[in-house]
VOFI-466858 format. One record per residue (C-alpha): residue number from 1; x, y, z. Coordinates in nm, 3 decimals. Layout:
BEGIN
num = NUM px = X py = Y pz = Z
...
% end
This chain:
BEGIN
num = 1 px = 1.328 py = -2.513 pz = 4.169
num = 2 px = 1.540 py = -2.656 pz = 3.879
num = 3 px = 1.416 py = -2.729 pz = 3.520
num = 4 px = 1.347 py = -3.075 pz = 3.630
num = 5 px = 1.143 py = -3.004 pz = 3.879
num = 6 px = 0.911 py = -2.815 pz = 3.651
num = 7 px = 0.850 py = -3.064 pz = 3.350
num = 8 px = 0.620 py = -3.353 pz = 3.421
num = 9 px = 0.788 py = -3.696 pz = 3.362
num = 10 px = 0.798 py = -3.806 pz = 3.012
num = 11 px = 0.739 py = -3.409 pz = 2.865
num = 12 px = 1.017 py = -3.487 pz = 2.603
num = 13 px = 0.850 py = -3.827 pz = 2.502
num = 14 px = 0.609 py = -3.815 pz = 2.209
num = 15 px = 0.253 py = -3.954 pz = 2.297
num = 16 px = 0.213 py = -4.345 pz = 2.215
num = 17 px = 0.108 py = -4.327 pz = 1.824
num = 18 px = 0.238 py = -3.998 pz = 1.745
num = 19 px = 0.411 py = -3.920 pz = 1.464
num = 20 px = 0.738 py = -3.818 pz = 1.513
num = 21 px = 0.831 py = -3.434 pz = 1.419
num = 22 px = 0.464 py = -3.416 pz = 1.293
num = 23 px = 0.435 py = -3.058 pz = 1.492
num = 24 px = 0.739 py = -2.964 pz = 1.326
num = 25 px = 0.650 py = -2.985 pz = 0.991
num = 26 px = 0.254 py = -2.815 pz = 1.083
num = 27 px = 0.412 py = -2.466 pz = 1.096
num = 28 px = 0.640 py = -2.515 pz = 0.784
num = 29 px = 0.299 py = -2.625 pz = 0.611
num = 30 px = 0.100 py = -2.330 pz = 0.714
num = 31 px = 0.400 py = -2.081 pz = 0.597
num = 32 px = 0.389 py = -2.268 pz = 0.250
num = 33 px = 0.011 py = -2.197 pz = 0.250
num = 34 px = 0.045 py = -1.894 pz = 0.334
num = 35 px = 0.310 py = -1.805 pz = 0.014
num = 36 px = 0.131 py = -2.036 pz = -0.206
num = 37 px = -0.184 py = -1.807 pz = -0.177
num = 38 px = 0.038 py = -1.476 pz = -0.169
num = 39 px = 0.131 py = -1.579 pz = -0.508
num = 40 px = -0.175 py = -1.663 pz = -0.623
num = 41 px = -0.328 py = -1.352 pz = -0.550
num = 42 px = -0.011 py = -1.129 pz = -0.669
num = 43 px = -0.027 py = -1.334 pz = -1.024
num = 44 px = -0.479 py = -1.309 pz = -1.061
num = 45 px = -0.420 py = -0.936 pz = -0.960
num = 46 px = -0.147 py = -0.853 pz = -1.238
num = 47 px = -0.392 py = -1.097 pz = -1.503
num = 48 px = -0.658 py = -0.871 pz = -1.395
num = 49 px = -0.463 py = -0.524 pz = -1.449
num = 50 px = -0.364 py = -0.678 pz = -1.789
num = 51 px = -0.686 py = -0.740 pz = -1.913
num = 52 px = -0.855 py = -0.402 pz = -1.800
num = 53 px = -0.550 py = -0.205 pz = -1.949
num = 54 px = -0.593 py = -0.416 pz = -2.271
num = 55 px = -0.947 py = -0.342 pz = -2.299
num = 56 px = -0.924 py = 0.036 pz = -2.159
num = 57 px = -0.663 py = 0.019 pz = -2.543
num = 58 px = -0.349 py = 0.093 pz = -2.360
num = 59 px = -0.158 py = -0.212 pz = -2.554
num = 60 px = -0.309 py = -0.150 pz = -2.943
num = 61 px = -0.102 py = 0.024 pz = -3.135
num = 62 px = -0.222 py = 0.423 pz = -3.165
num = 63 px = -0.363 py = 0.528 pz = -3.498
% end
């Protein structure tokens, strides 16, 4: 069997109404999610570490 064979007529062709490259820019969406979220969560983290070592007194000056 050759590769034509195996793809139905038309496989290449977007649906009627589709937008085209619309399933190519899904997965580049999810990744910017994805890092959009990492960095929220890295920067609430390091606000929270800062505010528990500024009350535990680790940033006033010792005296």
């Amino acid at each position: 069997m050759s590769e034509a064979d195996e793809q139905p007529d038309g496989a290449d062709v977007p649906a009627e109404g589709a937008e085209p490259g619309a399933a190519g820019r899904r997965p580049a969406l999810v990744i910017l999610a994805v890092v959009v979220a990492a960095v929220f969560v890295c920067c609430c983290s390091a606000l929270v570490g800062l505010l528990i070592s500024w009350s535990a007194g680790l940033f006033h000056p010792p005296g």
